[in-house]
N, CA and C atoms as a LAMMPS dump frame, in Angstrom:
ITEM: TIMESTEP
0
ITEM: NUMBER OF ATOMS
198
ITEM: BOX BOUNDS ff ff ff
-5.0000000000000000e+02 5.0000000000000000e+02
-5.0000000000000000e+02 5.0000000000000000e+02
-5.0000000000000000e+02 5.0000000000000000e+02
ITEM: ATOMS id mol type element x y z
1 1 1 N 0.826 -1.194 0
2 1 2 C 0 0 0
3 1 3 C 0.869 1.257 0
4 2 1 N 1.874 0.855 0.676
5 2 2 C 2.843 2.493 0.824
6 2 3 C 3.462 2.519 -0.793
7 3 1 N 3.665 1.633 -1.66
8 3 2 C 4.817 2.387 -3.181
9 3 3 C 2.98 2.298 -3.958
10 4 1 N 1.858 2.321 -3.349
11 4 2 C 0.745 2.625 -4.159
12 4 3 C 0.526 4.131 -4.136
13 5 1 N 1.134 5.186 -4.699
14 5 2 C 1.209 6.635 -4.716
15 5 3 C -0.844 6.927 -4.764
16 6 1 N -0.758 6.419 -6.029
17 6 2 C -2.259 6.801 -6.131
18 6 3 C -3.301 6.744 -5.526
19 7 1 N -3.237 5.223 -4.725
20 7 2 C -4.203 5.15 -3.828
21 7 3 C -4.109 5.912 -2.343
22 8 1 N -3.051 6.331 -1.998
23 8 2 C -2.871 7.39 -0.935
24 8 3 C -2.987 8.205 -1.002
25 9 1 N -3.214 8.947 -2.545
26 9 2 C -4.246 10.713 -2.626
27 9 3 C -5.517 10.205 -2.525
28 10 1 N -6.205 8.872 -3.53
29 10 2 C -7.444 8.774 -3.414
30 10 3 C -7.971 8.561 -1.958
31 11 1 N -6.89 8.2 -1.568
32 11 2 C -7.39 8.172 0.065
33 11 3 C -7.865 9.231 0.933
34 12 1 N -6.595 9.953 0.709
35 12 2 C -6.939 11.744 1.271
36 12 3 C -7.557 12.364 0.73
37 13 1 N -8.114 12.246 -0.685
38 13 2 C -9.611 12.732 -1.37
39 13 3 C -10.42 12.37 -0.86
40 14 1 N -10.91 10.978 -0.617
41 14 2 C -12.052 10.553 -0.057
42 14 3 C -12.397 11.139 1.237
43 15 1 N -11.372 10.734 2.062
44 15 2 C -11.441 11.383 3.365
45 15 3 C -11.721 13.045 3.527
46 16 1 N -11.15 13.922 2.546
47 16 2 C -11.635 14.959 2.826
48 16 3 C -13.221 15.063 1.872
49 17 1 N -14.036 14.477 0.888
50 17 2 C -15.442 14.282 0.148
51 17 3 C -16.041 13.877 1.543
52 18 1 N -15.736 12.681 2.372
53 18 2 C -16.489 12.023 3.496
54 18 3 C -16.582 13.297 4.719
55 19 1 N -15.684 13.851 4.644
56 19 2 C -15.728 14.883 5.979
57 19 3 C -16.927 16.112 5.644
58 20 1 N -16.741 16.447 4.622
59 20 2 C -17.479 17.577 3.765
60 20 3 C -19.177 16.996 3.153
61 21 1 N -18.964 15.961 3.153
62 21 2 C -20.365 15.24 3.188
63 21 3 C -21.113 14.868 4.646
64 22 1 N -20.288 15.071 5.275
65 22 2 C -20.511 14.967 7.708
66 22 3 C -21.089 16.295 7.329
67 23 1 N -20.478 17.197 6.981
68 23 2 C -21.036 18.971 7.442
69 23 3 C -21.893 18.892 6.717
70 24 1 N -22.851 18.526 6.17
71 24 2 C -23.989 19.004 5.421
72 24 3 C -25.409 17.888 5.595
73 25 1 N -24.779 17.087 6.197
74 25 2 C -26.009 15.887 6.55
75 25 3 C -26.067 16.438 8.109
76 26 1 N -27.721 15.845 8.41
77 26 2 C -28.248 16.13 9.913
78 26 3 C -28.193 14.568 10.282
79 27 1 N -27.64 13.962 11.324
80 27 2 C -27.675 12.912 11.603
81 27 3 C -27.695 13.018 13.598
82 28 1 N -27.457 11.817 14.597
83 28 2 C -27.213 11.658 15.742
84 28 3 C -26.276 12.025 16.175
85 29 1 N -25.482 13.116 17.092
86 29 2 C -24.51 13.421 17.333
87 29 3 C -23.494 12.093 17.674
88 30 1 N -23.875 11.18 18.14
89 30 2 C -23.107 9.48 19.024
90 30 3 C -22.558 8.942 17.411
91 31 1 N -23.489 9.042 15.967
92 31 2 C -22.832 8.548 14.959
93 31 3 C -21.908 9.284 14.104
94 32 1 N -22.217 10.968 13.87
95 32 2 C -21.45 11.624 13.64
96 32 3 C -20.082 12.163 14.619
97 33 1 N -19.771 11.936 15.665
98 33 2 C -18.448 11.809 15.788
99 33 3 C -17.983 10.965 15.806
100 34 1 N -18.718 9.118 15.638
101 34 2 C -18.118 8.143 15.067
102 34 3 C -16.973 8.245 13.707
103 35 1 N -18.305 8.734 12.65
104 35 2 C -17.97 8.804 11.109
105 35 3 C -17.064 10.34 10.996
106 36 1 N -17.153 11.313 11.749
107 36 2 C -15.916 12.056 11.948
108 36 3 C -14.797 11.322 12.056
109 37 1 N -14.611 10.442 13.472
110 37 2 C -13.147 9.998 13.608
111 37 3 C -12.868 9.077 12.259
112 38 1 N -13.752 8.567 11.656
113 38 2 C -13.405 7.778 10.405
114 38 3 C -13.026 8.556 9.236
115 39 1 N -13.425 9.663 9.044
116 39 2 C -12.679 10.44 8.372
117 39 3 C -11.724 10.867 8.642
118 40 1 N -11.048 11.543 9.72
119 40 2 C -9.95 12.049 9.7
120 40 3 C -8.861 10.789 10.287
121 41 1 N -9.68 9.485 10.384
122 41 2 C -8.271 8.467 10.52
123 41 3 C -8.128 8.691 8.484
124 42 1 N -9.093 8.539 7.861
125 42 2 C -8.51 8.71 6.32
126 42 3 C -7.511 9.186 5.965
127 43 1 N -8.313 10.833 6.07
128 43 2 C -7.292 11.6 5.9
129 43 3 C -5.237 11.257 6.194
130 44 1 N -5.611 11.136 7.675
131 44 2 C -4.496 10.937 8.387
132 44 3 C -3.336 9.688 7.9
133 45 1 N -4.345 8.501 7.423
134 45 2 C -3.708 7.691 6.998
135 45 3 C -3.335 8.234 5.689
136 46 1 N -3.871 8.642 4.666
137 46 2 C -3.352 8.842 3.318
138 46 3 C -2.12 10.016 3.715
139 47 1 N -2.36 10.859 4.24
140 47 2 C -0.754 11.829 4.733
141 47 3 C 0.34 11.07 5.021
142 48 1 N 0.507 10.246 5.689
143 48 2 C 1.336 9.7 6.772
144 48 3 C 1.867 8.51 5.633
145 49 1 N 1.055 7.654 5.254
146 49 2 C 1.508 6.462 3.738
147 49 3 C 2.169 7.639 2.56
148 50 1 N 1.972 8.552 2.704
149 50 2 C 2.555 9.724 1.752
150 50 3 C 4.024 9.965 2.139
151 51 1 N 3.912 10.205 3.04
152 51 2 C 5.534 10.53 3.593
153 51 3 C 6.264 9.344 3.909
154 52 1 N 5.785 8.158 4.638
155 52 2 C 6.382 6.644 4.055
156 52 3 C 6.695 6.725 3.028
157 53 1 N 5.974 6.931 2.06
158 53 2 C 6.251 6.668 0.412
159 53 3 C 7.696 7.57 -0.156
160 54 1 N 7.554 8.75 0.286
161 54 2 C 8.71 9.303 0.11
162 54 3 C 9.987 8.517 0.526
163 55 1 N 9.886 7.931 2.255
164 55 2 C 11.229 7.64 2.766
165 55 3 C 11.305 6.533 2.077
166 56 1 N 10.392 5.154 1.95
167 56 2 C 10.917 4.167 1.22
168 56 3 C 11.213 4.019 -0.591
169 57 1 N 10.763 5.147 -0.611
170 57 2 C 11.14 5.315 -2.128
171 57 3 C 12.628 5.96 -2.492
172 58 1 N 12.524 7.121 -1.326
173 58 2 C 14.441 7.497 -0.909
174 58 3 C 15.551 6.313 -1.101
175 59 1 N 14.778 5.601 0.108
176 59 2 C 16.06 4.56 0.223
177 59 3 C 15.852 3.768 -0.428
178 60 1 N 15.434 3.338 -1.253
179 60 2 C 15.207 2.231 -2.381
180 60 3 C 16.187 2.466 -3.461
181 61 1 N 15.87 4.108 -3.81
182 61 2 C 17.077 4.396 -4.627
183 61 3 C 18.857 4.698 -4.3
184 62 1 N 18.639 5.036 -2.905
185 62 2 C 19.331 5.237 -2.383
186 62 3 C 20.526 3.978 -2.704
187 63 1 N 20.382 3.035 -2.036
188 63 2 C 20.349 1.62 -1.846
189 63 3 C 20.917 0.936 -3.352
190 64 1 N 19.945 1.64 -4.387
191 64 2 C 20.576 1.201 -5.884
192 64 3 C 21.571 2.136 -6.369
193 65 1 N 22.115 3.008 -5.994
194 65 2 C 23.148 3.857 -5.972
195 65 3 C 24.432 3.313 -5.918
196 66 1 N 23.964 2.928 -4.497
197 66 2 C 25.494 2.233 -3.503
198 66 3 C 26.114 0.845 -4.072
């Protein structure tokens, strides 16, 4: 999942469509800060597999250098 570049923006797209689709629906406060924290684990995860992606892509080349 981390050298999958693409699917870690579609990730942080979704996650920010899912968050922005929370602010405009009326729902139970107990399920909407459920499906809040599920969005911003999204988000969070597609950032974070982003910057993995950088370091193991660093040293990968790195590595074929040496």
């Amino acid at each position: 999942m981390i050298k999958n570049f693409p699917a870690l923006v579609m990730l942080t797209i979704a996650g920010i469509v899912f968050m922005r689709f929370l602010s405009d629906t009326e729902m139970g406060p107990f399920l909407k800060i459920i499906l809040t924290l599920v969005g911003l684990v999204m988000i969070l995860s597609g950032i974070i597999g982003m910057m993995l992606h950088g370091w193991v892509i660093g040293y990968e080349r790195n590595q074929k250098r040496i």
